[in-house]
C-alpha positions in Angstrom: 7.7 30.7 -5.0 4.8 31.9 -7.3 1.2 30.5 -5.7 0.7 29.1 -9.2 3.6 26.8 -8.9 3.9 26.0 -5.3 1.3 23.0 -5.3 3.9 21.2 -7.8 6.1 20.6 -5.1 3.9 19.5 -2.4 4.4 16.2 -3.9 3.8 12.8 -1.4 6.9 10.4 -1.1 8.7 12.1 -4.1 12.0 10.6 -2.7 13.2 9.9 -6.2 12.1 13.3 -8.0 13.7 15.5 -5.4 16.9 13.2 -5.3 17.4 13.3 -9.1 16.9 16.9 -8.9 19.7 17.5 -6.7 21.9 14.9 -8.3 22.0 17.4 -11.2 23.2 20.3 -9.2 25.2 18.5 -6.7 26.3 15.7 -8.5 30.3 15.8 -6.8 29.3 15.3 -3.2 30.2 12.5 -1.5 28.1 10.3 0.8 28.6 10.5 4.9 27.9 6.8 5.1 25.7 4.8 7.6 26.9 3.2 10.8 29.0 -0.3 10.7 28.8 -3.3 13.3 24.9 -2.1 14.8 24.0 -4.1 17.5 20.0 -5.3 17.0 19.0 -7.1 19.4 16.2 -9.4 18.3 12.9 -9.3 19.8 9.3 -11.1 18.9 6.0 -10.6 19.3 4.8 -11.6 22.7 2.3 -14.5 22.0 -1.6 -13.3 22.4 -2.5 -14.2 26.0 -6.0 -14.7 26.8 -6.1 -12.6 30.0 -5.8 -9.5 28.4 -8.8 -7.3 28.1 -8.1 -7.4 24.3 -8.0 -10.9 24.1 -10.9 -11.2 26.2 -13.0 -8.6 24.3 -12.1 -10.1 21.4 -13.8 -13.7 22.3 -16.8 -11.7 24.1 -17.3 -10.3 20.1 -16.7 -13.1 18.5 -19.5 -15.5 20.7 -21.8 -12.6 20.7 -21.7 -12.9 17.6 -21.8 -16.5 16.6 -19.1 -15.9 14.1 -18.0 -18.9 12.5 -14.2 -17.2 11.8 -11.9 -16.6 14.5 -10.8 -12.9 13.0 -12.9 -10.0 13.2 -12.7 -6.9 11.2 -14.1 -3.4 11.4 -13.8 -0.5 8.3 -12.2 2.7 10.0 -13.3 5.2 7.3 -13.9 8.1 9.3 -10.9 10.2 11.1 -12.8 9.7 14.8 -13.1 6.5 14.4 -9.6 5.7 13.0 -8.1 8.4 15.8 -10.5 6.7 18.7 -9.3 3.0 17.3 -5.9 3.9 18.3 -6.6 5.7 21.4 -8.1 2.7 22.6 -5.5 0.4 21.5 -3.2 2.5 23.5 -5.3 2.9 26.7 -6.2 -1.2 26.3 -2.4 -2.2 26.0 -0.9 -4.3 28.8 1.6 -6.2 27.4 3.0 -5.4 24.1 2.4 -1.6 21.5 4.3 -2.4 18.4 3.7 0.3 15.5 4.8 0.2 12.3 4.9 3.7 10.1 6.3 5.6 6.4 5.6 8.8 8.2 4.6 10.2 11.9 4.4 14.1 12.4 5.5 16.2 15.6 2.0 17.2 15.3 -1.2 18.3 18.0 -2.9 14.6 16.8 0.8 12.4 17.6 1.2 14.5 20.7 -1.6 13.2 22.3 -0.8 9.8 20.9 2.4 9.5 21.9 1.3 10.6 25.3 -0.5 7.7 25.6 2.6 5.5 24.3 5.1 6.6 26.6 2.0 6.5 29.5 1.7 2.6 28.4 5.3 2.1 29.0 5.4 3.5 32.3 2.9 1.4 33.6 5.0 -1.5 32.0 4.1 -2.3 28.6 6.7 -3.4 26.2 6.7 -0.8 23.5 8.3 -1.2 19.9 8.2 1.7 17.2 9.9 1.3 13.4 9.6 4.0 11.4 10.6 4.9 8.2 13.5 7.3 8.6 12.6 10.1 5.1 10.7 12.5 7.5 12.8 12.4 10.3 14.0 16.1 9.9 13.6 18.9 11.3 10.6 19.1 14.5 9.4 16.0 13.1 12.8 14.2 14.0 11.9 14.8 17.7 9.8 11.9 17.4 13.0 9.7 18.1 13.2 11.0 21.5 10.9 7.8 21.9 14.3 6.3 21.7 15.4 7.3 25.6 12.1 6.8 27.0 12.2 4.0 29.7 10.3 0.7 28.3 10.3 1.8 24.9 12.8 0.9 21.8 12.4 2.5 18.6 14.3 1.7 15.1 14.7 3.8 11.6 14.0 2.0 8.8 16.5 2.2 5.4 18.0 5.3 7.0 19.0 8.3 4.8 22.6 9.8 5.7 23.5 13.5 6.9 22.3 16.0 9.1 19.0 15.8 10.8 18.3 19.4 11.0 17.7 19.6 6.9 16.0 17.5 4.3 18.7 18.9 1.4 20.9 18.7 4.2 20.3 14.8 4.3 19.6 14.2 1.0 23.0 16.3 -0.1 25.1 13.3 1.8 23.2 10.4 0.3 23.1 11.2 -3.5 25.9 8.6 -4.0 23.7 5.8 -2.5 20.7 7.1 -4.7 18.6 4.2 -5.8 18.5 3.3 -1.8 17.5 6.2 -0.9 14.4 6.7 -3.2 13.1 3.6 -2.0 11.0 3.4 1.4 9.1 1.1 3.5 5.3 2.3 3.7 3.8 -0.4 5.7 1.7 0.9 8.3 0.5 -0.9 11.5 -0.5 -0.4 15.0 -1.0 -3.7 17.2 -2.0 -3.6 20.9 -0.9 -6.8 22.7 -0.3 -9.1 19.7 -5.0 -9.4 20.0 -6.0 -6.4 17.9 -4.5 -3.8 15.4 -5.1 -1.6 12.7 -3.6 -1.0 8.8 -4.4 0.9 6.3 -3.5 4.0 4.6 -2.7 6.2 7.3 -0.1 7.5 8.2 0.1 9.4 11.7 -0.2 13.0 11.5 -3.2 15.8 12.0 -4.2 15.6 8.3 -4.7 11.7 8.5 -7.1 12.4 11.3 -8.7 15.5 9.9 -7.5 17.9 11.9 -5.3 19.7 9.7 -6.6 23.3 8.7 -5.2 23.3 5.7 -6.3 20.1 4.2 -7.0 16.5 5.0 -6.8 12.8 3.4 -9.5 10.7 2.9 -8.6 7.4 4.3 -9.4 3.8 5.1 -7.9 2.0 7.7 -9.1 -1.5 9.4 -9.7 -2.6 13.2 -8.5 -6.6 13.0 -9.4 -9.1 16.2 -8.2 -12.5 16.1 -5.6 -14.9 15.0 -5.2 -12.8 12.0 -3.6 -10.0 14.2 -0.7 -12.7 15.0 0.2 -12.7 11.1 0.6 -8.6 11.5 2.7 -8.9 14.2 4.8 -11.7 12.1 5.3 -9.1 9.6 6.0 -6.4 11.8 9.1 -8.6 13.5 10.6 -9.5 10.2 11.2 -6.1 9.5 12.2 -5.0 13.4 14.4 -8.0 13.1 16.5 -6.7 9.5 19.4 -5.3 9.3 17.7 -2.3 7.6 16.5 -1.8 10.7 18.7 0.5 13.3 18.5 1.4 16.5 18.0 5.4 17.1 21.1 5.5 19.3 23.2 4.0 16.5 22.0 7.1 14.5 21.7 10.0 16.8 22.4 11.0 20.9 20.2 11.8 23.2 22.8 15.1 23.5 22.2 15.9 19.4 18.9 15.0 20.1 18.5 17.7 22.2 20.6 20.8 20.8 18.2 19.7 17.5 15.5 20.1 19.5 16.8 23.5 21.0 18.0 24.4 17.3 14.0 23.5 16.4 12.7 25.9 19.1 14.8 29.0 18.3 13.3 28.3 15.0 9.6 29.0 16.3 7.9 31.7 18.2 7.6 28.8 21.3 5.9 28.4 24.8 7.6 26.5 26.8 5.6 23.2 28.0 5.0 22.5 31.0 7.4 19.4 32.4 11.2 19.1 32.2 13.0 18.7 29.0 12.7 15.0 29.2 8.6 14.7 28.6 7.3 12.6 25.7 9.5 13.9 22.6 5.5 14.9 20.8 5.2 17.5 23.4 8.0 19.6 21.8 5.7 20.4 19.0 3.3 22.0 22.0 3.4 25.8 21.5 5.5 26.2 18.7 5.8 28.1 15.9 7.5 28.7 12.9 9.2 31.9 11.8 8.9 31.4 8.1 7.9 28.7 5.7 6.0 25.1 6.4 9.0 22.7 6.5 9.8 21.3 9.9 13.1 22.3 10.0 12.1 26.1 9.7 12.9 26.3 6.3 10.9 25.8 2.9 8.7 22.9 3.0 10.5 19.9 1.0 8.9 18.4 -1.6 8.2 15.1 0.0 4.5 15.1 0.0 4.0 14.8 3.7 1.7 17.5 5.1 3.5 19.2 8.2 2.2 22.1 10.5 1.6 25.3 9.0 3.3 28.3 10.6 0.6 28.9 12.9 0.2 25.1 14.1 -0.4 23.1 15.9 -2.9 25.7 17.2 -4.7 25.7 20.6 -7.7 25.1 18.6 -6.9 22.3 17.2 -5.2 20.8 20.6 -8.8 21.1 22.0 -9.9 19.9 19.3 -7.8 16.9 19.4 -8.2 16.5 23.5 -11.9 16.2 22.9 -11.4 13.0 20.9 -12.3 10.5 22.5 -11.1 6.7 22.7 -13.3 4.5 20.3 -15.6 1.7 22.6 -14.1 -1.4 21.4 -16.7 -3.5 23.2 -19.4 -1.5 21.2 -17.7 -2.1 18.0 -19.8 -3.9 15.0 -17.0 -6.7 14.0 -17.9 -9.0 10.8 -15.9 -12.1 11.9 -14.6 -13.5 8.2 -11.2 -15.4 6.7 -8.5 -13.2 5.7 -4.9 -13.3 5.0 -2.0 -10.7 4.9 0.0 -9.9 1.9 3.2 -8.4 2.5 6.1 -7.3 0.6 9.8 -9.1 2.1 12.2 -6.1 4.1 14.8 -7.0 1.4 12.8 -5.3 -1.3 14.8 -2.2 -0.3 18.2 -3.4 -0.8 20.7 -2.9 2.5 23.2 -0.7 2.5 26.3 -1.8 0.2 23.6 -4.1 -2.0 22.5 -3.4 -5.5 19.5 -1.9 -5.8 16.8 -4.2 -7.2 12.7 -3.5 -7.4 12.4 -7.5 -7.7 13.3 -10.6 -6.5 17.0 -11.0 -7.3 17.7 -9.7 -4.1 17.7 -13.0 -1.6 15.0 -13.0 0.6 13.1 -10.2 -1.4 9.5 -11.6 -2.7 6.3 -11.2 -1.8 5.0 -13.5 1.7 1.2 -13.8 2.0 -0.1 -15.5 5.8 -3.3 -16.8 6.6 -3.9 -18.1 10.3 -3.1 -21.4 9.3 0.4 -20.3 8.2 1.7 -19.0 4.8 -0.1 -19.6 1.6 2.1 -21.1 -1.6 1.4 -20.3 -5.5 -1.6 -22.6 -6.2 -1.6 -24.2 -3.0 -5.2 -23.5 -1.3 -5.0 -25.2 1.9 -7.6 -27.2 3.8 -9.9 -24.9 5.3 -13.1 -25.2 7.5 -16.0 -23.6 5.2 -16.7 -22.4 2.0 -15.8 -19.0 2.7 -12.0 -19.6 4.2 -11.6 -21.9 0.8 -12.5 -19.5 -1.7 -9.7 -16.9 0.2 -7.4 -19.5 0.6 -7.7 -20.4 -3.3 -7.7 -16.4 -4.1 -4.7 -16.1 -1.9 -3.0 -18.9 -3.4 -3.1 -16.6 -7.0 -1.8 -13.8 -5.0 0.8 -15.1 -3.4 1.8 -16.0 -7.5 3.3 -12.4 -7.3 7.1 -11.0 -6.9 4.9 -7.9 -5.0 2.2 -6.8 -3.1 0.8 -5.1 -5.9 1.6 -7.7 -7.7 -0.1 -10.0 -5.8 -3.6 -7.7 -6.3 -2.8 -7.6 -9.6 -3.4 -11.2 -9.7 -6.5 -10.9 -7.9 -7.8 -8.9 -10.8 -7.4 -12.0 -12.7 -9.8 -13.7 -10.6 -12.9 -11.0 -11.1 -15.6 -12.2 -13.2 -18.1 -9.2 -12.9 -16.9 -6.2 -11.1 -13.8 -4.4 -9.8 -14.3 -1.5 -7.6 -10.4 0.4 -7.1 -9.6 2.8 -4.9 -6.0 4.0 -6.1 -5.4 8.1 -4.9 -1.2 8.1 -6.8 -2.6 5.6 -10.1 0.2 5.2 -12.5 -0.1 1.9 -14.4 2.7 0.1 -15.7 2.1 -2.6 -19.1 1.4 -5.2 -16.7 -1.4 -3.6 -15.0 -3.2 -2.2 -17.7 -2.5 -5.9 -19.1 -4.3 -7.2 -16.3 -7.4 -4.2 -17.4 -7.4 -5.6 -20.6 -8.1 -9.2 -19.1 -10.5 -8.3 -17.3 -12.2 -6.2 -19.7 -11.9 -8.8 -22.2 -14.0 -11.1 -19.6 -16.6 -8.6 -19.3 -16.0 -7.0 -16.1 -17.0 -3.9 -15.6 -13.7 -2.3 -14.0 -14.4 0.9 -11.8 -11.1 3.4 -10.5 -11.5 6.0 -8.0 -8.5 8.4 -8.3 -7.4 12.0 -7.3 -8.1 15.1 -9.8 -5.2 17.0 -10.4 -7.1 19.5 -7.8 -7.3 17.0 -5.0 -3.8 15.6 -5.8 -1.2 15.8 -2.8 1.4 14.6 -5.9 0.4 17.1 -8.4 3.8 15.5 -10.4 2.6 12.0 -10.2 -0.6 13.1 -11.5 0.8 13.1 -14.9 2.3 10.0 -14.9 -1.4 8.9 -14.7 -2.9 11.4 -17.5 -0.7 10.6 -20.0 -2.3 6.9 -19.2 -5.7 8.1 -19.0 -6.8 7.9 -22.8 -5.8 4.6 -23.1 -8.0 3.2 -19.9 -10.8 4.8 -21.7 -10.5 2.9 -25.0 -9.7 -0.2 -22.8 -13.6 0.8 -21.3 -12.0 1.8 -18.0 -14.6 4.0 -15.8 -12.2 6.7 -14.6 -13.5 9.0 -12.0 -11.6 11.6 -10.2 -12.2 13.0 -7.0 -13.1 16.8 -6.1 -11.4 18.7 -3.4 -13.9 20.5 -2.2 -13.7 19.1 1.5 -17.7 19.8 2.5 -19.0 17.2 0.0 -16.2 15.1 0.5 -17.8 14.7 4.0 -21.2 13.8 2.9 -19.9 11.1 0.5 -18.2 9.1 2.6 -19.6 10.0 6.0 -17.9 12.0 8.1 -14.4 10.6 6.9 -13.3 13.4 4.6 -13.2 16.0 7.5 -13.3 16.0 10.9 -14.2 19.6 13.1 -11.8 21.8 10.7 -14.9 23.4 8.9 -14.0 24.1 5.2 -10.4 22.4 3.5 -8.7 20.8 1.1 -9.7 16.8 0.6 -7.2 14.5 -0.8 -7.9 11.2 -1.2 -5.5 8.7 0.2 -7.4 4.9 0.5 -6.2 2.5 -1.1 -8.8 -0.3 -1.8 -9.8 -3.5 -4.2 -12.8 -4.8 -4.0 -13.5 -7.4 -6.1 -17.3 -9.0 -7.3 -18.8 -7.7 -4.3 -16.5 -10.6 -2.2 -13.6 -9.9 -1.3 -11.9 -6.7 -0.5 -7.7 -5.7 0.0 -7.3 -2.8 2.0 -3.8 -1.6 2.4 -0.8 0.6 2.0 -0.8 0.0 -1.3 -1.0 2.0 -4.7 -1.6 1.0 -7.7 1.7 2.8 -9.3 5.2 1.6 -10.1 6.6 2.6 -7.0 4.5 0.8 -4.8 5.1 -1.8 -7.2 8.6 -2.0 -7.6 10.5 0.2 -5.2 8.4 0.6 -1.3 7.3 -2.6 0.9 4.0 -2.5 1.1 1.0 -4.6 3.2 -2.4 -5.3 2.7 -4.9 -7.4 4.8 -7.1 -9.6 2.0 -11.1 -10.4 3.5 -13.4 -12.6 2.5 -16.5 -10.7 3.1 -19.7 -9.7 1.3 -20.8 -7.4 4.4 -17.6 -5.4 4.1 -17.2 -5.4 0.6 -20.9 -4.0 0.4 -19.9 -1.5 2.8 -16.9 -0.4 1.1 -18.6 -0.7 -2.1 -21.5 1.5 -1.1 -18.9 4.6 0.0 -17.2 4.4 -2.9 -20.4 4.1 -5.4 -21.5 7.6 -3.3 -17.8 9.6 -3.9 -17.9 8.7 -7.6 -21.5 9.9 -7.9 -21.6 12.5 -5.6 -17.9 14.1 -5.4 -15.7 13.1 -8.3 -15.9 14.4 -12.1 -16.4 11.3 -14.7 -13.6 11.7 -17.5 -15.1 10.4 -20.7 -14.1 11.1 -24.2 -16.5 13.3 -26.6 -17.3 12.5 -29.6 -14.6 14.9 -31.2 -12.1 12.7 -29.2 -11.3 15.1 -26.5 -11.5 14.3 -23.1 -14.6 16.0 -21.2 -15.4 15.8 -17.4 -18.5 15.2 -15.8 -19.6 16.8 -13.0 -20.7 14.8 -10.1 -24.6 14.9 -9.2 -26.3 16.9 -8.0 -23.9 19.2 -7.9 -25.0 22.5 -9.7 -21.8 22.1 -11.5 -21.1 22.2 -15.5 -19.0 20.0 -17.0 -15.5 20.3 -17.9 -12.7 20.3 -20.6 -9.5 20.7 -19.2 -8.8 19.5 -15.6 -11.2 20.8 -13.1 -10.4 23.3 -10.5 -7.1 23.4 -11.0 -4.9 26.7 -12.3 -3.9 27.3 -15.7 -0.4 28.0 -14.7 -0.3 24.2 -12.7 -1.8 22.9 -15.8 0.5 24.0 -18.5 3.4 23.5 -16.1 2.8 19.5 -15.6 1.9 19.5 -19.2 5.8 20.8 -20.0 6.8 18.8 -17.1 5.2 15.4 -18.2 7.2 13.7 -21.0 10.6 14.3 -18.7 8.9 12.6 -15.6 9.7 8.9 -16.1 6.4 7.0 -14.3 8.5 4.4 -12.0 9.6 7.7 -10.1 6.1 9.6 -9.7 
């Protein structure tokens, strides 16, 4: 593939792209089917005990303190500190490890990581993983090995049909059971012990943590202590509980589990581990590498969006690198102890197997669930709340929880801004009703702010036009658009030391998601603000009421859109001009910056085919 073109395809979560594609040339295949009669086995969340170091740290915080709110919260926007978090979590664990992921990557970062999970389940922890099954192909369907491991059960999530050792493979035997397919549960989580957790927009792989060579997303995850942590787990057991939900051994053996992993090795130039062939399933990504092409199945590298190990990686480099992290100090963590609530989309937003495919709420049970500590939160229902503070959210979640979505439910807390919106959206594709919801707000006079990718720094080079051909029209609405540059060095000054971590020079691609709203109260999430997020993944988000981290947020932002990202304007000829950041010794632009004529003209042929509730 010509250099010039190859970037189009590294697009993130382009389920539905790459499936229509290959519906066209392969349109007369049938589909393998999913297993029938599944045993699940229904299991809870463990309630919070208070003799867990977790627990206990947590009260030690909150009186410390003095914090008037029971739930504690700290921004993770560096990779050490959102690698460390976890780490922690891990090492802290004594009862329960429940993780909840779109996406995690046979890679040096989850090696060490799953290390530690399979460790915690020796020593007798009760361990829980759901993941998403799209990008369990290849090396990265090793992961499932969690599967056998004593202690430790692990589910796939909406699973895709046909062989694991190829994504076309895969996607070749579900093309008959499309509009399923294309549609994926991205909620991310990571709870220790039902007392603390994390969610975000990470994912786990090297690039998430910024040890990926090649490139690395700028992220924003949160560290929650508290009651608040219970409402996670709640989320997490509806979907472990669904019948979306199956077991690993209903999908694969531990035999084809291993002739895909021997399969995956004669694929790679590999040293064996140390260990027998049963060590933590991450470890098979120790030493190898591949013969030819970045996919993990040893073949081209699908166009799902995902970053996975280049053919050199994972490196020793960059395990030392990743060895030398070390676990965040949870008792040394600044918590800012506020009200908060979780907005979450229902499982049944992705339709089961056999059910009609539906983005809304005609599916039963679909809809979007938003839980507060004092239990859920109804359409203008703000319940009784001790201080002004928990009020206010509990009114604000009340107008969220007015919403079929989770992005619908932000939606409506645009509604509720009076003076400013800060947006952090990297894939930003608006439907009518969000730039509806831009117009309100405009037509209040709030000044409405939207950090997105450039076409440079864009993982989804495709989904990128679904927001250009939008972009004009934000402008006239008075929209400040900024896009964000890939250089990765001032990516790292911007936002601290979250746009890179020890990897020198790379690629930055931002990947936060993140509302702020008057300086208040701030939605951090797995959300985009995009029509698939809106109508076709599950999504979370965790909703504060808190000036101190909205101001923090607030401030990092403010610094990327002055110091990294190009301001799109429109001249006075009507043409669309780009500004360069500060300070930057840059000049301005008039096409989009950094990025190849031959990617330009391509997306601009491509554009008017690529329907936006598929980019």
């Amino acid at each position: 593939m010509p250099d010039g073109l190859a970037p189009l395809f590294r697009s993130r979560a382009a389920v539905g792209r790459w499936c229509a594609a290959l519906a066209i040339v392969l349109s007369t295949v049938a589909c393998s089917g999913l297993p029938q009669n599944v045993e699940r086995p229904e299991s809870h969340a463990l309630p919070a005990s208070v003799d867990t170091p977790l627990s206990r740290m947590a009260q030690e915080q909150r009186q410390a303190a003095s914090g008037r709110h029971a739930s504690g919260f700290v921004l993770l926007s560096g990779p050490q500190d959102a690698y460390g978090s976890r780490l922690a979590l891990v090492e802290a664990a004594q009862k329960t490890l429940d993780l909840q992921y779109y996406a995690i990557h046979a890679d040096a970062s989850t090696e060490r990581l799953l290390r530690g999970v399979v460790g915690a389940a020796q020593r007798g922890v009760r361990v829980r993983v759901l993941l998403d099954d799209f990008h369990s192909t290849g090396r990265n369907a090793l992961v499932m090995g969690l599967a056998f491991q004593p202690n430790i059960e692990m589910r796939m999530f909406n699973p895709v049909a046909g062989p694991r050792g190829s994504m076309v493979g895969r996607l070749w035997g579900s093309l008959t059971d499309f509009s399923r397919v294309q549609q994926r549960m991205h909620n991310k989580l990571f709870i220790a012990d039902n007392a603390m957790g994390v969610t975000g927009g990470r994912n786990l792989g090297d690039a998430y943590f910024g040890q990926a060579d090649s490139g690395n997303f700028v992220d924003l995850d949160v560290l929650a202590a508290g009651p608040i942590v219970a409402e996670m787990s709640r989320s997490f057991d509806t979907y472990w509980n669904n019948p979306r939900a199956y077991p690993v051994q209903s999908l694969i053996t531990r035999e084809e589990l291993a002739r895909l992993r021997d399969q995956t090795r004669g694929r790679y130039d590999a040293q064996r581990a140390e260990g027998d062939r049963d060590a933590p399933p991450a470890s098979a990504a120790r030493g190898e590498r591949p013969a030819g092409g970045t996919g993990g199945s040893g073949g081209p590298r699908p166009p799902d969006g995902e970053p996975r190990p280049g053919p050199d990686q994972p490196t020793a480099e960059q395990r030392a690198r990743v060895w030398n992290e070390r676990p965040m100090d949870l008792r040394a963590a600044r918590f800012v102890w506020a009200p908060a609530v979780m907005l979450v989309d229902q499982p049944a937003k992705i339709p089961a197997e056999g059910e009609p495919s539906s983005p809304r709420t005609s599916t039963p049970g679909a809809g979007l669930q938003v839980h507060g500590p004092q239990g859920p939160v109804a359409p203008a229902h703000a319940p009784a709340a001790e201080g002004a503070g928990a009020a206010s959210l509990h009114a604000s979640a009340a107008h969220a929880a007015e919403g079929e979505t989770v992005v619908d439910g932000v939606l409506q807390l645009l509604g509720q801004a009076r003076q400013n919106l800060l947006i952090i959206s990297p894939y930003f594709v608006p439907g009518d009703d969000m730039k509806r919801a831009f117009a309100d707000a405009r037509a209040r006079g709030v000044r409405v702010r939207v950090l997105t990718n450039s076409l440079a720094s864009n993982d989804a080079p495709v989904a990128h036009v679904g927001y250009a051909r939008h972009r004009e029209e934000l402008l006239a609405m008075g929209i400040e658009l900024y896009e964000m540059r890939s250089e990765q060095a001032g990516v790292k000054s911007a936002f601290g030391s979250s746009g890179a971590g020890a990897t020198g020079p790379s690629r930055a691609m931002l990947h936060s998601k993140v509302v702020v709203v008057d300086g208040r109260l701030i939605a951090i999430g797995s959300m985009n603000l995009d029509l698939r997020s809106q109508l076709q993944n599950t999504e979370i988000a965790l909703l504060i009421q808190s000036r101190t981290l909205s101001r923090t947020a607030s401030e990092q932002i403010e610094a990327a859109m002055r110091d990294v990202s190009w301001r799109v304007e429109r001249a006075q000829d009507g043409t669309l001009v780009w500004r360069a950041p500060e300070g930057s010794g840059l000049e301005d632009a008039t096409s989009e910056p950094d990025a190849s004529v031959g990617l330009r003209m391509l997306l601009k042929l491509l554009g008017p085919l690529a329907p936006d509730h598929l980019l």
